[in-house]
Structures are given as structure tokens and as C-alpha cells.
VEXDREN-2710 file (C-alpha; in Angstrom, 1 decimal):
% VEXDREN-2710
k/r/px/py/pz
1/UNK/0.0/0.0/0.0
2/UNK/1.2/3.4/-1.3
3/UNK/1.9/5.7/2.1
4/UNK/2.4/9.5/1.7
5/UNK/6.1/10.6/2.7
6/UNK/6.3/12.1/6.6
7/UNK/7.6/15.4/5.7
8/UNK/5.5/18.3/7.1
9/UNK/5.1/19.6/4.1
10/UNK/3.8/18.2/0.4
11/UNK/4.3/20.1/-3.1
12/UNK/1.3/18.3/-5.1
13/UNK/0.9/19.0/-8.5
14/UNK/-3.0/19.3/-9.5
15/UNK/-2.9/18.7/-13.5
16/UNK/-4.8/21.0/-15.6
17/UNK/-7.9/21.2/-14.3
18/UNK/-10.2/17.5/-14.2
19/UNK/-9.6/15.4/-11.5
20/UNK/-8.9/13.2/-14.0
21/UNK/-5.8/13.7/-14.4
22/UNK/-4.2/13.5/-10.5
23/UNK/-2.3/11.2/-9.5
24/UNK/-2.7/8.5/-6.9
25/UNK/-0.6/10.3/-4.6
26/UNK/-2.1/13.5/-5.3
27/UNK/-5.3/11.9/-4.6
28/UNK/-3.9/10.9/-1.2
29/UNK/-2.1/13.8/-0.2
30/UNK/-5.7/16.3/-1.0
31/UNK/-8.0/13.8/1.5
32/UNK/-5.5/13.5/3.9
33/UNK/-4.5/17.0/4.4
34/UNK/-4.8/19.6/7.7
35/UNK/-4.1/22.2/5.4
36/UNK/-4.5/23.1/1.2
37/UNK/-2.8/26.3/0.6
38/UNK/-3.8/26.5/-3.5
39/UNK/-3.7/28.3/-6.4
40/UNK/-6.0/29.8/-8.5
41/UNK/-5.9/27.6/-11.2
42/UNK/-6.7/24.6/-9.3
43/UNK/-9.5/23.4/-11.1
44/UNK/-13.0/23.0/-8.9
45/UNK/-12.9/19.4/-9.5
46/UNK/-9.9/19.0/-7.5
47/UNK/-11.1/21.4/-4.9
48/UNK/-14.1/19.6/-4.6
49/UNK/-11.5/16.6/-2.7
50/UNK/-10.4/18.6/-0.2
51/UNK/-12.2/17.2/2.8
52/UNK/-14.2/19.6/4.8
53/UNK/-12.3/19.6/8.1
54/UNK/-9.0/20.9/6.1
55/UNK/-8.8/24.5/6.2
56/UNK/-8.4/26.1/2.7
57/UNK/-5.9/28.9/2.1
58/UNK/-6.5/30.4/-1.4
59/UNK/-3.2/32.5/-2.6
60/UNK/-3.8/32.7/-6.2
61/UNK/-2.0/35.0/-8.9
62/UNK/-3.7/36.2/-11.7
63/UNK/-0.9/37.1/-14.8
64/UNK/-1.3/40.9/-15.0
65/UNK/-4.2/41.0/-12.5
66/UNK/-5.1/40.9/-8.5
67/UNK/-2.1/38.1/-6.8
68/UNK/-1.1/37.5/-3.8
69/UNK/2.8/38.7/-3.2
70/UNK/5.2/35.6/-3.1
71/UNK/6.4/36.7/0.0
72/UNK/3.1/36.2/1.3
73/UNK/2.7/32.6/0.0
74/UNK/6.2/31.8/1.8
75/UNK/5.2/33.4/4.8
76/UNK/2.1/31.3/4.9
77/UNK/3.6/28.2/4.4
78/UNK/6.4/28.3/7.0
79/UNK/4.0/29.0/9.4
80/UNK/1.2/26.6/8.8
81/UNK/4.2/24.0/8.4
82/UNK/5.3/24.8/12.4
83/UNK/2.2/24.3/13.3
84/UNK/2.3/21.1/13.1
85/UNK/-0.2/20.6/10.8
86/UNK/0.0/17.9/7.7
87/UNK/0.1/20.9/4.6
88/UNK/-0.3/20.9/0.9
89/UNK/0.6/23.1/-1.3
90/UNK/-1.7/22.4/-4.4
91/UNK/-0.1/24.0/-7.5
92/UNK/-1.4/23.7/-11.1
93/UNK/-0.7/21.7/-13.3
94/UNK/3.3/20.5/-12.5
95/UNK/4.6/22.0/-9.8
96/UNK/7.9/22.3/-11.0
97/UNK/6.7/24.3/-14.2
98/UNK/6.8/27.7/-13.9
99/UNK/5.5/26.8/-10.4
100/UNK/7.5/29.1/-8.2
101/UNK/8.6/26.2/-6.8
102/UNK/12.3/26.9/-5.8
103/UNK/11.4/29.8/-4.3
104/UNK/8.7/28.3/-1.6
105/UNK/11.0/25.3/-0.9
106/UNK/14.0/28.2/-0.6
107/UNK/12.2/29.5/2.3
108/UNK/11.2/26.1/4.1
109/UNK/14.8/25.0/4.1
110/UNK/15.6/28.8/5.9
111/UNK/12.9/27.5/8.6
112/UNK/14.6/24.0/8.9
113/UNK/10.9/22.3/7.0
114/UNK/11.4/19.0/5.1
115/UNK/9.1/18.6/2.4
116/UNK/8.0/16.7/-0.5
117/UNK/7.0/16.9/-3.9
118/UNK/4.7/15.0/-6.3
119/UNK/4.6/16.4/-9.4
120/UNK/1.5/16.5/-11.7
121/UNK/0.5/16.3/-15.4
122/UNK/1.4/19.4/-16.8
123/UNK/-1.1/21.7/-19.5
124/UNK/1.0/20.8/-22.4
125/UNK/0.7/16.8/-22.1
126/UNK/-2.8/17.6/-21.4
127/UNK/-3.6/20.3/-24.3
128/UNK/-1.8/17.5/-26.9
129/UNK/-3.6/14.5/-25.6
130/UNK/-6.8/16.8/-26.1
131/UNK/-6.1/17.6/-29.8
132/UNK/-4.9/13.9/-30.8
133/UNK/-1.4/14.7/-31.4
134/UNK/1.9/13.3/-29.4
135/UNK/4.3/16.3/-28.4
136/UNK/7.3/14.3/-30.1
137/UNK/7.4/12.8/-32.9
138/UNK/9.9/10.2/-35.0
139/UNK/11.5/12.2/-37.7
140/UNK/9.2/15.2/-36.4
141/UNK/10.9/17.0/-33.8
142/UNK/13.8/15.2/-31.5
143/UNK/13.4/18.0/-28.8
144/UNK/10.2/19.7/-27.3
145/UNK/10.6/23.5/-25.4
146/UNK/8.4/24.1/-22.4
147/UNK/8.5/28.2/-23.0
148/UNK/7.1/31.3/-20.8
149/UNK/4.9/34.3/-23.1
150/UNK/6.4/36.8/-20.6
151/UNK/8.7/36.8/-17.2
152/UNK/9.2/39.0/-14.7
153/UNK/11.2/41.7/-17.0
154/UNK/8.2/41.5/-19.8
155/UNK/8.1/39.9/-22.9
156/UNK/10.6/36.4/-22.2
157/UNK/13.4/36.0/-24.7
158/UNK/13.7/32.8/-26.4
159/UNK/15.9/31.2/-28.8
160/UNK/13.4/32.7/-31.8
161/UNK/16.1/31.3/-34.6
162/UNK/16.0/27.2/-33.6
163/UNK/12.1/27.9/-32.8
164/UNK/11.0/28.8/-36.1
165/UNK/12.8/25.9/-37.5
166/UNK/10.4/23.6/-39.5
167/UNK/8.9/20.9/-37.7
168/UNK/9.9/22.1/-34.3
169/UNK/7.6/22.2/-31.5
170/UNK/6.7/24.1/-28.3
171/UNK/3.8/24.5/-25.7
172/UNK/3.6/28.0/-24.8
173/UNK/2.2/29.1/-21.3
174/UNK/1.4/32.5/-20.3
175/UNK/1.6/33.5/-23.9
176/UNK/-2.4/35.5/-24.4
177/UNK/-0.8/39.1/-23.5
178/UNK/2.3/38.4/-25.6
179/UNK/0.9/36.4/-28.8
180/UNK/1.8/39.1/-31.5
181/UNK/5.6/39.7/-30.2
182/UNK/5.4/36.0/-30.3
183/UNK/4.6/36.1/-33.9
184/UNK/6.8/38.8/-35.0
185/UNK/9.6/37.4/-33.5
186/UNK/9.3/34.0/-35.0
187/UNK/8.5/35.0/-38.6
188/UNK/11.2/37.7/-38.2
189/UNK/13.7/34.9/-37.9
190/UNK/11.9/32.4/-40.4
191/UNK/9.3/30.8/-39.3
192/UNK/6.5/30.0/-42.1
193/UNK/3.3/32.1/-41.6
194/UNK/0.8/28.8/-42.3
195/UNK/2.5/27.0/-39.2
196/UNK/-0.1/25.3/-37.7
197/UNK/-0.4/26.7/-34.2
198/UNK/-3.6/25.4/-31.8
199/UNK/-4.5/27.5/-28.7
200/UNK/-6.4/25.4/-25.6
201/UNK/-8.1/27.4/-23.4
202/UNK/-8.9/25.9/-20.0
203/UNK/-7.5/22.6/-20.9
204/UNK/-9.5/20.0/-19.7
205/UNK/-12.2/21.1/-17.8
206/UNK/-16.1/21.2/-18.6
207/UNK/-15.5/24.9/-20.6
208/UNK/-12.6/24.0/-23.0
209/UNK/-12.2/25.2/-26.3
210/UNK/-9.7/24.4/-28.9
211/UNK/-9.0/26.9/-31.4
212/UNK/-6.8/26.0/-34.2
213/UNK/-4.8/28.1/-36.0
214/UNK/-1.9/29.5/-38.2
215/UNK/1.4/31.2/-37.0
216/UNK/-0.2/34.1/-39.3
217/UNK/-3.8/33.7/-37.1
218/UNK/-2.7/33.5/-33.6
219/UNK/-3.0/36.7/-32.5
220/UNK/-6.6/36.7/-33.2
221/UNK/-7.2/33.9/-31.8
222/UNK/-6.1/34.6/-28.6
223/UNK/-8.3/37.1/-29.0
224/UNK/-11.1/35.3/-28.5
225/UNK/-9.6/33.6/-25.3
226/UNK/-10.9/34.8/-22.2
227/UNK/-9.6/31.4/-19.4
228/UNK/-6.0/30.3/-18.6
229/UNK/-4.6/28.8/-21.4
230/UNK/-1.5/27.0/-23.4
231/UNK/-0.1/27.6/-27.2
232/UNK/1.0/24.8/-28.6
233/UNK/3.3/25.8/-31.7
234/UNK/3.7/23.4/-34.5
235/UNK/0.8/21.0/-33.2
236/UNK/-2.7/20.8/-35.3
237/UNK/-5.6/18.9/-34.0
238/UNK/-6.6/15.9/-35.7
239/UNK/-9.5/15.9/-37.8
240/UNK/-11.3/13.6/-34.8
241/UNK/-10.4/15.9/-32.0
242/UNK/-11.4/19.2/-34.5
243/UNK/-14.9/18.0/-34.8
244/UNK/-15.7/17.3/-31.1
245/UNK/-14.0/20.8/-30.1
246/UNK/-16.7/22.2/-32.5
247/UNK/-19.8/20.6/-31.7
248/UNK/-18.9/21.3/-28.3
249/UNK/-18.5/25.2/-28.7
250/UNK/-21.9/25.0/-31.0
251/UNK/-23.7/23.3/-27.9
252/UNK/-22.1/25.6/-25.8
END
């Protein structure tokens, strides 16, 4: 029998959004927790797991919107932690992706807290699987980047030159706000206008929508985005996958 690690403290990845998608030991970690400090993007599925005697600390960010400081979340965790208390820190998706994570475990290891993480399924194996398509593929692309739309400075820099390569791929997160300096910069260095490009918004949950698209198309396409969601570059849905996203959105 699987038994959750002693440490006072558990990183737990939620996946995308459908409870679907945790783990077992996510699972385990949610029902047996004294505390859930979470995210925002924590789908209600998962939140629905969270067993009524566990107190629920919400300390979601919002990109370009109302968030709480990071210094904040630390704070809060340290100090549930020495309580005593068995805590969880629910994250999005994969913890360890543009989770934050280093930082939060930086500050338990200043307070002397052991922890442990279990990571989750992350919105770009998720989107893929959603549109039909694998995120690597023999004589396709031998490499797959896991990019950030924007950083702490702005628009993130990538390596726009190997990107807009043919056949290359790349899930995007955090890219709505930053979709046309996306574009720019990839055809600027190559990249072929008609590459296919498919957005997922809210990936996985009971309001998804899958948008496909060109290089050329994206920014309006993200246009029409309103939920969290991931850009996956070089990737177009299958025909299967296409026609369920649209009877879905016409039943919508």
C-alpha cells in the first residue's frame, strides 16, 4: 500500500484542471491533508476533494491582475508547516513548471521544514492528448521547449532562430498578453506564416475550447480567449479531436 512521505510539508501538482488527471498520490495527499494552501488555477474538481475539516488557504495570482505577493505565500507556508499541521501546497498543473517552486521550498529549508513533492501532469501533455497529437514525434521534432509568453522583466526572450525551425515544437504558457511579439519574433527569424499553431483554453475542464490556427492567425485567436490557457506551436488537431471541439463550442 502506497503511504504518503512524513515530511511536514507536500508540493502536489493538481494537473490541468479535471480530476482526471491527478495522480494517486495527489489523490492521497488532497484527502489527507490539515491544510490546502492553492492556487487559483486549481480546477473545482480538485477542490471539490479537499475534505471539509482541512482549512483552505487560497493565494492565487492572476498574470497581469489581483495576486497574492510571493512573499506572502512563503510566509504562509512556514508558518502553517510549524504548526504542526500535515500541509499541501496544491499547484497547477506541474509544480515544478513555472511553479514558483524553488522559491517556496528556498524558504522552508531557511525555517529547517522537510518537504516533499509530487509532481502533476502538466497543461501541455494535457492540451496534446486533447487535440490527438503526441508532443514528439519520429523524424518530427527530437526536442520539445516548455516556453514562458512573458517573465518577470516582460516579454521572455527565447531562442526565436531554432524555434521557427520547420517541424519544431513548443507549448507556450502564459503567452495571451504576448501572442503578436510572439509572432513577430518567430517570422522575423523564419518561421513559415501557415504553421499550424492550436490555442487550448482551460484545458481540460467542462469549458474547454480548442482553437486551431496558423502562425499568421494567432493573435486573433487569442483574441477570443478569455480562461488560462497554453499555445501549442507546430501541433494541429486531428480531424477527430477538431470535430468534437466544435460541436462542443456550438452546444455551448
Amino acid at each position: 500500500m502506497f503511504s504518503l512521505p512524513s515530511h511536514p510539508v507536500l508540493f502536489v501538482g493538481a494537473g490541468p484542471g479535471s480530476a482526471d488527471h491527478l495522480t494517486l498520490g495527489a489523490l492521497r495527499a488532497i484527502t489527507q491533508a490539515d491544510v490546502v494552501i492553492h492556487d487559483r488555477l486549481v480546477g473545482p474538481e480538485v477542490l471539490d476533494l479537499i475534505p471539509p475539516p482541512a482549512r483552505r488557504i487560497d493565494v492565487g495570482k492572476e498574470g497581469f491582475g489581483p495576486s497574492t505577493p510571493q512573499a506572502t505565500i512563503n510566509a504562509t507556508l512556514v508558518a502553517e508547516a510549524l504548526t504542526g499541521a500535515r500541509v499541501v501546497r496544491l499547484k497547477g498543473g506541474d509544480c515544478g513548471i513555472f511553479g514558483r517552486l524553488d522559491e517556496e521550498i528556498e524558504a522552508l529549508e531557511a525555517a529547517g521544514i522537510g518537504f516533499t513533492i509530487l509532481p502533476g501532469l502538466t497543461s501541455a501533455t494535457v492540451a496534446a492528448a486533447r487535440i490527438g497529437q503526441s508532443l514528439t514525434r519520429r523524424g518530427r521534432n527530437a526536442s520539445l521547449r516548455i516556453i514562458t509568453g512573458h517573465d518577470m522583466a516582460g516579454f521572455a526572450d527565447q531562442d526565436w532562430r531554432g524555434l521557427a525551425r520547420k517541424g519544431e515544437v513548443a507549448a507556450i504558457y502564459m503567452g495571451k498578453k504576448s501572442a503578436r511579439y510572439i509572432q513577430g519574433r518567430l517570422m522575423m527569424h523564419g518561421a513559415a506564416p501557415d504553421t499550424a499553431v492550436t490555442v487550448v483554453e482551460n484545458v481540460s475542464r467542462d469549458d474547454e475550447r480548442i482553437l486551431p490556427a496558423t502562425l499568421a492567425t494567432l493573435p486573433d485567436a487569442v483574441a477570443r480567449v478569455a480562461g488560462p490557457a497554453v499555445i501549442l506551436f507546430g501541433l494541429a488537431p486531428r480531424k477527430a479531436a477538431a470535430a468534437l471541439s466544435l460541436r462542443k463550442e456550438a452546444h455551448a
